[in-house]
C-alpha positions as CSV (number, residue, x, y, z in Angstrom):
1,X,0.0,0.0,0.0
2,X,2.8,2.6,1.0
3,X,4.2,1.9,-3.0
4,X,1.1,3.8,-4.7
5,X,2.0,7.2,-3.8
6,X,5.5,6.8,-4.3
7,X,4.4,5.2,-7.9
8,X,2.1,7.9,-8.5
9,X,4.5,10.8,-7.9
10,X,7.3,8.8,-10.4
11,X,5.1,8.5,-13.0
12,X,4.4,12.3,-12.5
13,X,7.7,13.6,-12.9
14,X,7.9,11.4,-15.9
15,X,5.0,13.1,-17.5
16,X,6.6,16.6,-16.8
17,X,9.7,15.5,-18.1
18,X,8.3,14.2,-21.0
19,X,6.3,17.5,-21.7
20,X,9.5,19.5,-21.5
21,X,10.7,17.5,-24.7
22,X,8.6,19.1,-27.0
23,X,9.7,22.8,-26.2
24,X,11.7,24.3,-28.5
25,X,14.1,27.0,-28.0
26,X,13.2,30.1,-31.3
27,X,13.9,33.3,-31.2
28,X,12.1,36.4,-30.6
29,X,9.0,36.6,-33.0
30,X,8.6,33.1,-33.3
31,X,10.8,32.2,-36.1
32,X,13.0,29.3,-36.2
33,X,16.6,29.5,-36.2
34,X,18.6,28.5,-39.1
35,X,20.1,25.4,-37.7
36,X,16.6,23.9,-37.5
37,X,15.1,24.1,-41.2
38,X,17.8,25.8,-43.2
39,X,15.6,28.5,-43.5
40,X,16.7,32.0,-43.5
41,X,17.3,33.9,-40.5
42,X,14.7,36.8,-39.6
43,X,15.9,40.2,-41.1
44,X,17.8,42.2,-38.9
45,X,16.7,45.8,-38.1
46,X,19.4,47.6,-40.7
47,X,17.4,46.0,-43.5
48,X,14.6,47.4,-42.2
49,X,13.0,44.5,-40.4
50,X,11.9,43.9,-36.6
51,X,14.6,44.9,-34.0
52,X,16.0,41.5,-32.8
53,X,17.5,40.2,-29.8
54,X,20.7,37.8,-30.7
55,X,23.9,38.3,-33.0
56,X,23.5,38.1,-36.7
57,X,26.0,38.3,-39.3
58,X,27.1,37.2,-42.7
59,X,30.0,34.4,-43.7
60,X,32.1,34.9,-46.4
61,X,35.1,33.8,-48.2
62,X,37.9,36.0,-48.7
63,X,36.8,37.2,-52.1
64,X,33.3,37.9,-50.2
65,X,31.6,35.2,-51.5
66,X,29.2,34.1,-49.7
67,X,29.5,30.6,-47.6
68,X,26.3,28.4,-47.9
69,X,26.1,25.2,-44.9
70,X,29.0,26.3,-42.3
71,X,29.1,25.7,-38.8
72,X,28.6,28.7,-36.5
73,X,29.8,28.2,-32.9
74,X,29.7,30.3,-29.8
75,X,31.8,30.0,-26.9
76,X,31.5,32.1,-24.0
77,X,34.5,33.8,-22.8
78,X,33.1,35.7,-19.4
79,X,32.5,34.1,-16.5
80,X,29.8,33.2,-15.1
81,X,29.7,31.4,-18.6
82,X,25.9,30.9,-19.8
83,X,24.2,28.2,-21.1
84,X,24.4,28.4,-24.7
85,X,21.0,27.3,-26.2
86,X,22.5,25.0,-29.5
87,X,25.7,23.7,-29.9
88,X,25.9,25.3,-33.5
89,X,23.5,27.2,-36.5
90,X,23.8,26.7,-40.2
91,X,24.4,29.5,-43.1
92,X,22.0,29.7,-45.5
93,X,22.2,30.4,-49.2
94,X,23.5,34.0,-48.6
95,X,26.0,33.0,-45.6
96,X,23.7,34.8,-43.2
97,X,23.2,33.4,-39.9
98,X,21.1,34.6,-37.0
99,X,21.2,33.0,-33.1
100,X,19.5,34.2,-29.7
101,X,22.4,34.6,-27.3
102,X,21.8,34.9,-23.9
103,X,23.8,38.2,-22.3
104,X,27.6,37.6,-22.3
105,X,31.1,38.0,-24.1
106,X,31.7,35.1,-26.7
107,X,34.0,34.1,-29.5
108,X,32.0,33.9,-32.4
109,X,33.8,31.1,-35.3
110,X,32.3,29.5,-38.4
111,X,34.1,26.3,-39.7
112,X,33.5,25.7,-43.7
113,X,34.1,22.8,-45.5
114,X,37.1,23.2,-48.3
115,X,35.7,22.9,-51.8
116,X,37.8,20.0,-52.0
117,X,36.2,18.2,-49.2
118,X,39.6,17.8,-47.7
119,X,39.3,19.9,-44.2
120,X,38.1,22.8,-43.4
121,X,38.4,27.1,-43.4
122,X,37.8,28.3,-40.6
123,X,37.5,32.3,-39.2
124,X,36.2,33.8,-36.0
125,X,35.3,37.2,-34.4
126,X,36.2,37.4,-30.5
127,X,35.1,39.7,-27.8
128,X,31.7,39.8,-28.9
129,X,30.0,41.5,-26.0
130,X,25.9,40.2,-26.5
131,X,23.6,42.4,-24.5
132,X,19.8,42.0,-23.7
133,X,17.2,43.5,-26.0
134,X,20.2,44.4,-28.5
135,X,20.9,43.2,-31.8
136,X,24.6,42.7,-32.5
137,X,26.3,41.8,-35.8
138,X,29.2,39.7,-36.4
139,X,30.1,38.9,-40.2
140,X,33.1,36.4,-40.5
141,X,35.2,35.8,-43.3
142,X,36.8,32.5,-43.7
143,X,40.9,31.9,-45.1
């Protein structure tokens, strides 16, 4: 008898813990980030879109083409370090790229693939200081 309510409270948490699952971390304005559908991050406010929260930026070669399908990492250089909400987002056709930072200082690196397959370019912006309710743009070209 003393089992039930220790039963009924696991299969509780389970059901919460299941729920959380389904959540999905977008950005402001509901739109999907570009790592999710390869879709095209949300125009930033200097193309005359909606103000965003996040860092956006473009990713080019050293010509200035633009790089489709590279890798876009954040790591956090100030301490307390935050929780960074995806390990990585894609470029799209254009090499733009848009992610939802929480507030902090990061280094902000894209790794493309070589045209050769063989390796990979890489390039990086650092002391990226993200700020709440701000919009912040790093473009990155690639050697």
């Amino acid at each position: 008898m003393r089992r039930w309510p220790l039963l009924l409270a696991l299969a509780c948490l389970v059901g919460t813990i299941g729920g959380c699952a389904d959540q999905r971390s977008t950005p402001p304005g509901g739109d999907e980030p570009a790592s999710r559908d390869g879709s095209s991050p949300p125009p930033s406010s200097s193309s005359g879109g909606e103000q965003r929260d996040g860092v956006v930026g473009h990713v080019t070669a050293g010509d200035g083409t633009p790089l489709e399908g590279c890798s876009v990492t954040a790591d956090p250089t100030s301490f307390p370090a935050p929780a960074v909400p995806e390990k990585a987002v894609i470029t799209d056709a254009d090499g733009r790229y848009y992610w939802s930072l929480p507030p902090a200082t990061y280094t902000i690196t894209a790794y493309c693939p070589r045209d050769e397959g063989t390796g990979q370019r890489t390039g990086e912006v650092t002391d990226l200081a993200v700020t709440e309710g701000e919009e912040h743009t790093a473009d990155i070209t690639v050697r």
